[in-house]
C-alpha positions as CSV (number, residue, x, y, z in Angstrom):
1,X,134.6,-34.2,-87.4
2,X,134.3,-37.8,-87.6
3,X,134.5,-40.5,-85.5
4,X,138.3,-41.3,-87.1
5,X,139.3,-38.4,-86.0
6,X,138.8,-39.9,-82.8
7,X,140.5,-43.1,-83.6
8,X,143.6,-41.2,-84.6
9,X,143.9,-39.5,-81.8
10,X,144.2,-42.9,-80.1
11,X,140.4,-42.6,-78.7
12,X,138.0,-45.3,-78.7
13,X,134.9,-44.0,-80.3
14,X,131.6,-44.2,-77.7
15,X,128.3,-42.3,-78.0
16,X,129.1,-39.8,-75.8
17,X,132.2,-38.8,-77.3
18,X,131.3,-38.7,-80.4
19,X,127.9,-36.5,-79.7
20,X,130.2,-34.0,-77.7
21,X,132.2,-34.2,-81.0
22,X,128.8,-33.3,-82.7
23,X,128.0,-30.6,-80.5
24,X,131.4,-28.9,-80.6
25,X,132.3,-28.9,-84.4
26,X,128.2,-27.7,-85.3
27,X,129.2,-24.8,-83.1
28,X,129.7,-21.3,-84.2
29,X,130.9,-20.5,-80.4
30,X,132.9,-21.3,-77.7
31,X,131.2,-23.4,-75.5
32,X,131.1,-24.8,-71.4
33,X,130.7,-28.0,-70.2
34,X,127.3,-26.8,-69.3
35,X,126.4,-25.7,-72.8
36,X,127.2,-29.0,-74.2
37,X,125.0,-30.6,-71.4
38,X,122.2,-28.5,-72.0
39,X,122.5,-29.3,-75.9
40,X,122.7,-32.8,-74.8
41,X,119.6,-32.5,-72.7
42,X,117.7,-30.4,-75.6
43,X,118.1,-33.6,-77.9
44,X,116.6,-36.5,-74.9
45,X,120.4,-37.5,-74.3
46,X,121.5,-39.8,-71.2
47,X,125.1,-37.9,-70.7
48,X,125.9,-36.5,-67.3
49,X,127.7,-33.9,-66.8
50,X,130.7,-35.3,-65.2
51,X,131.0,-37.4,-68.5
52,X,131.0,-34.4,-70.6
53,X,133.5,-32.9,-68.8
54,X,135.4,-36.2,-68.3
55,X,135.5,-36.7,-72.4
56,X,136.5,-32.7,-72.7
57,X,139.7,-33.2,-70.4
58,X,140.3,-36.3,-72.4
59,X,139.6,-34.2,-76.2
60,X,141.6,-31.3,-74.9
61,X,145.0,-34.1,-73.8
62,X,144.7,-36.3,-77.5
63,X,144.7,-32.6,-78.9
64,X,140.6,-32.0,-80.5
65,X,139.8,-29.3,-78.4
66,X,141.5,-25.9,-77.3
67,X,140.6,-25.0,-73.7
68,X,140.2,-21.6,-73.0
69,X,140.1,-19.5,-69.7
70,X,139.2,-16.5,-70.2
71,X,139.6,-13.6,-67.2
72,X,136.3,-14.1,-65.2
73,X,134.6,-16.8,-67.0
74,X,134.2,-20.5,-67.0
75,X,136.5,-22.4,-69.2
76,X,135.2,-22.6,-72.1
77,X,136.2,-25.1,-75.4
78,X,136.4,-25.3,-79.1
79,X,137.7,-27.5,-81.8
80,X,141.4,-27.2,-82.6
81,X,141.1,-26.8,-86.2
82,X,144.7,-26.0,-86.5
83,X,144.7,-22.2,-87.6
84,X,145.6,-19.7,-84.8
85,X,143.9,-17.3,-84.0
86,X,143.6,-14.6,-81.0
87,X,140.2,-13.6,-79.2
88,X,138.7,-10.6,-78.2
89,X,136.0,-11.3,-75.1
90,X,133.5,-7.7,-74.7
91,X,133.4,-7.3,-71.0
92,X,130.2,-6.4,-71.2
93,X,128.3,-9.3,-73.0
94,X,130.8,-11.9,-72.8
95,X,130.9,-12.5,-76.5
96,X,133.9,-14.4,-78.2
97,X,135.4,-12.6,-81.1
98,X,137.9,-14.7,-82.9
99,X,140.7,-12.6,-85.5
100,X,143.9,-13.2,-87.0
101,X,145.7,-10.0,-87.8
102,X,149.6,-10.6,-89.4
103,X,150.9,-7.8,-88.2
104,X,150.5,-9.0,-84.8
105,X,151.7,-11.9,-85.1
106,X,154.5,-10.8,-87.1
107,X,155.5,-8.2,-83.9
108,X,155.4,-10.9,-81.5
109,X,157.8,-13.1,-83.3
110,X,160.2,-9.9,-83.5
111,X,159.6,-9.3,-80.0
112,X,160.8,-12.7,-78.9
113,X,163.6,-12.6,-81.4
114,X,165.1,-9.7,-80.2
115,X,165.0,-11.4,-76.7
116,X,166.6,-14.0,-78.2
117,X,163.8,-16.7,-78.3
118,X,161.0,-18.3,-81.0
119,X,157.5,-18.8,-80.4
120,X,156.0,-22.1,-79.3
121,X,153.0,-21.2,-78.4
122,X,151.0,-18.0,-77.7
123,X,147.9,-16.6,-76.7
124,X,146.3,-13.2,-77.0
125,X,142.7,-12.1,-75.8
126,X,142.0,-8.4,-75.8
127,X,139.0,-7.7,-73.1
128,X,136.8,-5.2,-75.1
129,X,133.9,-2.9,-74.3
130,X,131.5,-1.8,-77.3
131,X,132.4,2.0,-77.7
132,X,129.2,4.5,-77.2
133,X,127.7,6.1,-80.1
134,X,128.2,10.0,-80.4
């Protein structure tokens, strides 16, 4: 991401936007506030952390960021790249598994249907444990 994709989202673009930017779209992961600090830290950078979360509440409202809050975790956030997908979080580890599966996503929209509504929005996270080896 670049820094007119902060300009259309009606942001202005500052350093420490755009290095959360950075931060976020080089990451294969979900990530806290506290992750992005530390990265921030790691590379001799003069962000608090009230300004990381402060430009995070502001990516998530102009639509850049998807915030999620997963069951007994910290809010964690990642670049709305525009393709759905669900999660699975192991209960375990606390690892983020991203999947799209159709036939899920075609049941839900039949669900709602035959209660008479569409989708606007959904969200599904399976909480997974690894299963034991026999």
């Amino acid at each position: 991401m670049e820094s007119q994709e902060l300009r259309k989202a009606g942001l202005k673009v500052t350093h420490p936007r755009m290095r959360v930017l950075e931060i976020l779209d080089a990451s294969h992961s979900h990530l806290t506030a506290e992750d992005i600090y530390k990265r921030l830290l790691e590379h001799d950078e003069d962000i608090g952390l009230a300004t990381v979360y402060r430009v995070l509440t502001q990516f998530e409202a102009a639509g850049l960021v998807t915030k999620h809050n997963f069951e007994g975790g910290q809010a964690v956030y990642e670049i709305d790249r525009g393709k759905h997908h669900d999660h699975m979080i192991d209960v375990d580890t606390g690892k983020v598994i991203e999947f799209v599966n159709e036939e899920i996503e075609k049941l839900q929209r039949e669900i709602a249907a035959r209660h008479g509504y569409d989708i606007a929005d959904h969200s599904l996270v399976l909480y997974v444990r690894a299963r034991k080896k026999k």
